[in-house]
N, C-alpha and C positions, 0 to 999 in steps of 0.2 A: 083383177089379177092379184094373188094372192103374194105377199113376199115373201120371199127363200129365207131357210132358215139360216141365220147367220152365227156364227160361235169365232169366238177370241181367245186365240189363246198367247201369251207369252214367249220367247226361247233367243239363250241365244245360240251359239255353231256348238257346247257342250248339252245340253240338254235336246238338239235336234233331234237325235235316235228315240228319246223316250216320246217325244212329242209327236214322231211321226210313228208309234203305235199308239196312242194315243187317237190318233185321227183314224187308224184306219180302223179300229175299233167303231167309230162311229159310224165310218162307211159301211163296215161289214154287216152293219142292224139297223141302216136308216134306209128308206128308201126315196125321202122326200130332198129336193134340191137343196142343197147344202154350200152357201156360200163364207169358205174358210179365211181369215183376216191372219195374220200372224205377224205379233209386235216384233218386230226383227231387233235385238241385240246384239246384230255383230254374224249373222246366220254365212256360211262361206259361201259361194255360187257351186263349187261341187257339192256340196251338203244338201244344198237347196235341188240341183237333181236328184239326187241320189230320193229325198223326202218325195217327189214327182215320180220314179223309178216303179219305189214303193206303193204306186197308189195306181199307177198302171190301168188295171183291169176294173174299173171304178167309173161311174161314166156321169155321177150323180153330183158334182162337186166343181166348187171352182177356188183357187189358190188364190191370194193376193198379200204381197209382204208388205207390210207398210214400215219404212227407217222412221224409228224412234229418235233419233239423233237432235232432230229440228225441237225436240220436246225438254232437251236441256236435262235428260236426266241422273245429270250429276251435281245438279244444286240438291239433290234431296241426299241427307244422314245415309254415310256407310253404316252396313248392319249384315248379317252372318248372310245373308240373301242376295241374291243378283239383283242389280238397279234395276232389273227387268222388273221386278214384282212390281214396281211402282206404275209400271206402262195403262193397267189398267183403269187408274185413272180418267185416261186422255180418250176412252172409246166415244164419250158424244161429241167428241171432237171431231175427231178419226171419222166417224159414219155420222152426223148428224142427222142425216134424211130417213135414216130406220126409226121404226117405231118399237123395236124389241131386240135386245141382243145378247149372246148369251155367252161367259167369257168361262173358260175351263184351264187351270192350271195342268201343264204339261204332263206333271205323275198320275195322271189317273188314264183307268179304260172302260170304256164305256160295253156291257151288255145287254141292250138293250135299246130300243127305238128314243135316237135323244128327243124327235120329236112332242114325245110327252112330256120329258121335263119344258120344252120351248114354248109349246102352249098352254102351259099355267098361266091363269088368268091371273095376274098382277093384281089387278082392283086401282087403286089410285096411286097404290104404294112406289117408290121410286125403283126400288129394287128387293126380289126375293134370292134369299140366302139359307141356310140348316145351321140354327144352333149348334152350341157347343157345350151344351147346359151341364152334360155330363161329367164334365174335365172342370169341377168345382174350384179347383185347385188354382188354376187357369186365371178365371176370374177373380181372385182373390188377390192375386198378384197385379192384376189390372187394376183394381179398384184401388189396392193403398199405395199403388206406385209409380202409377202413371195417369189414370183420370179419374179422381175422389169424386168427381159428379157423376159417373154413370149412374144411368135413371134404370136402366134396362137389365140389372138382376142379374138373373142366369140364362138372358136371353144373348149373350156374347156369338156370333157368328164364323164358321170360318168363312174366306174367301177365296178360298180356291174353286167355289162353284157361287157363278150370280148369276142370277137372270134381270137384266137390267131394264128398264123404261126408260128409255132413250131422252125423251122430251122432258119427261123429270130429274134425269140424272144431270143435264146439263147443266142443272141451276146449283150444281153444290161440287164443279169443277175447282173452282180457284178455294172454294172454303179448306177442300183435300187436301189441296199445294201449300197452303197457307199452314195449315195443322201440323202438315206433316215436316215441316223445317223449322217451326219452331218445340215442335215436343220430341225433335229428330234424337238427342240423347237418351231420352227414358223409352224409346219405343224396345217392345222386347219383339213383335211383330209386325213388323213397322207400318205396313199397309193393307194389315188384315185391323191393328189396333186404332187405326185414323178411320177407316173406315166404320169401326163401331163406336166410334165417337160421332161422328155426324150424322149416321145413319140412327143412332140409340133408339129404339123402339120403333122407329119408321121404315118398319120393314116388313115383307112378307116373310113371315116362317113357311119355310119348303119341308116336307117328307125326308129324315134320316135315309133314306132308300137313294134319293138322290146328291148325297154327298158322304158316303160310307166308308169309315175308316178303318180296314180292317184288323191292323193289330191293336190300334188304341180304344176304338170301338170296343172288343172284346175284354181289355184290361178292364175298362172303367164300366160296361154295362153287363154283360153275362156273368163276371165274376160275382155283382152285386143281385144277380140273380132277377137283370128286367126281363119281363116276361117276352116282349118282342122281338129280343135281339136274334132268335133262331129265324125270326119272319124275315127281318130288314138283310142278314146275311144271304139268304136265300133269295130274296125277291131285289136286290140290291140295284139299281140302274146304273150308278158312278162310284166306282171302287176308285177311292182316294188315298194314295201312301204316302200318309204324314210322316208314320212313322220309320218304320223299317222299306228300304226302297230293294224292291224284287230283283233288281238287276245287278245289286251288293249283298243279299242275305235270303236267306227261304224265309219269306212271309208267311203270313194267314191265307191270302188271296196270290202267292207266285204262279199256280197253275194257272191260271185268269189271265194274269200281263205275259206269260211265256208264250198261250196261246194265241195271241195277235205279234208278239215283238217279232218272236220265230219268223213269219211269214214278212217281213219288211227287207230291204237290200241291209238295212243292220243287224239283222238275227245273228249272223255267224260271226260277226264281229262282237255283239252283245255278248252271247253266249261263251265267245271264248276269253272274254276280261271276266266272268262270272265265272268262269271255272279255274281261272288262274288267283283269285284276290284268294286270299289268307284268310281265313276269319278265328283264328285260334291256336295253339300248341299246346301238347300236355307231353307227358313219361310214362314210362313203365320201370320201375324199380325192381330190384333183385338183390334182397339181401339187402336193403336198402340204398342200394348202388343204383342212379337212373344209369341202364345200361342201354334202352329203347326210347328214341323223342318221335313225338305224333305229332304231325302237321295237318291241322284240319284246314279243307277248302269247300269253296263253295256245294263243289259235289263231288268231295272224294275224302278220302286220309290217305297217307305217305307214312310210312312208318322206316324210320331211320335209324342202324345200327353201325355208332362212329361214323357218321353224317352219310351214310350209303345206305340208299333206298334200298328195304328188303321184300316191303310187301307193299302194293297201292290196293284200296277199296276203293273202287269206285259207285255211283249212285246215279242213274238212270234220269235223266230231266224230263219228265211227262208233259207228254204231248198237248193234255185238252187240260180244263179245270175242273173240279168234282167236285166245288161247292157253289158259283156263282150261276147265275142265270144263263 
């Protein structure tokens, strides 16, 4: 009997909406049995319907919230992140009896069968992870300022996508907890940076396809002109927004996350904070006199003469995605 694919993910009652397209993203291209774990940080009991609601018509999948609470995670360093990032940690805890598990941060969507990222053969290795080799910059700042031993170069990883070996990770639980409280002030990443400190070279390198960051991806590899980055855009399985978050700004990849969020009990609620945020103001002068102010949003302009809207543009949110898989 073969075991169900299992995936972790984080959240807490603020990030549910993103998390729960997120999942259904995976539902909507997996067809293999999919047992979902979710580190709860506080998730509401109506939220947590509403996440069930959402997933409905779904028949492939099983839910289980596990309270992080018993896990103490407020011994570990405040840092610009929810204590939640720290939860994954504690997954061979959590499920000790898997042999594989596969933990996905909240911002990302999946197009594509995650089953393939789930059966990558590990090898002996503890956990497989996607560099970060590109973002030089990155590294540079790790090394002279928070761990002068890194062994592992440009092989710095994010950790918003692992695939874990359960029986291997278990042996380097407390080394994590241990790390991460006492280097809790220099972390600038807190438990993406602990984890490439214990993990330093003992890890599988995974396929850019499987952890793809679309607007930083594009800054740091197409601008410099890598050959593959038209392939890994195109062929992409785990669209990850580190940087610009689809549901505050038009991304690289926002037709991709609109087209699973739309479809959740939170789309109309999503959609209408994304078309209410601000993301800018300019003028129009006359004579040098600004006598017109422009209020840019998410998907429109307001143009305002002596603060009375004279004209709105607005801008159409498309339905599907035109770059992603």
């Amino acid at each position: 009997m073969t075991e169900n694919i299992s995936v972790f993910f984080a959240s807490d009652d603020n990030y549910a909406p993103y998390l729960t397209s997120a999942i259904y993203s995976i539902l909507d291209n997996t067809k293999e049995k999919i047992d979902f774990y979710i580190l709860d940080g506080g998730i509401k009991n109506e939220t947590k319907q509403k996440i069930e609601d959402s997933l409905k018509d779904f028949g492939n999948y099983s839910l289980h919230y596990v309270d992080m609470t018993k896990f103490s995670l407020e011994r570990f360093p405040d840092c610009r992140f929810s204590a939640s990032s720290y939860s994954r940690y504690f997954i061979p805890e959590i499920a000790p009896d898997l042999k594989k598990a596969l933990y996905l941060d909240a911002d990302i969507i999946v197009s594509g069968d995650i089953a393939e990222l789930y059966h990558q053969d590990l090898e002996d290795y503890p956990l497989g992870a996607v560099t970060e080799d590109f973002m030089k910059a990155h590294h540079d700042i790790f090394c002279s300022k928070i761990w002068p031993d890194f062994q592992g170069g440009d092989n710095y990883f994010n950790s918003g996508v692992l695939l874990m070996n359960i029986p291997e990770m278990k042996k380097y639980t407390q080394e994590l907890v241990e790390k991460t409280i006492a280097l809790g002030p220099k972390l600038i990443c807190p438990d993406q940076d602990i984890l490439n400190i214990v993990f330093d070279k003992n890890f599988k390198k995974l396929d850019y396809r499987y952890n793809y960051f679309p607007d930083i991806f594009e800054l740091y590899l197409a601008a410099k002109g890598y050959k593959a980055a038209d392939s890994i855009r195109r062929t992409a399985l785990v669209t990850h927004y580190i940087g610009l978050k689809p549901w505050k700004n038009m991304t690289a990849a926002s037709d991709l996350y609109w087209k699973y969020a739309q479809r959740t009990v939170f789309g109309e609620e999503l959609k209408k904070k994304y078309a209410q945020r601000r993301i800018g103001k300019g003028k129009i002068c006359i004579l040098g006199i600004p006598l017109i102010k422009i209020e840019f949003f998410a998907n429109k302009q307001v143009y305002r003469f002596c603060r009375i809207p004279v004209l709105t543009k607005k801008f159409r949110m498309r339905e599907n995605t035109s770059s992603c898989g």
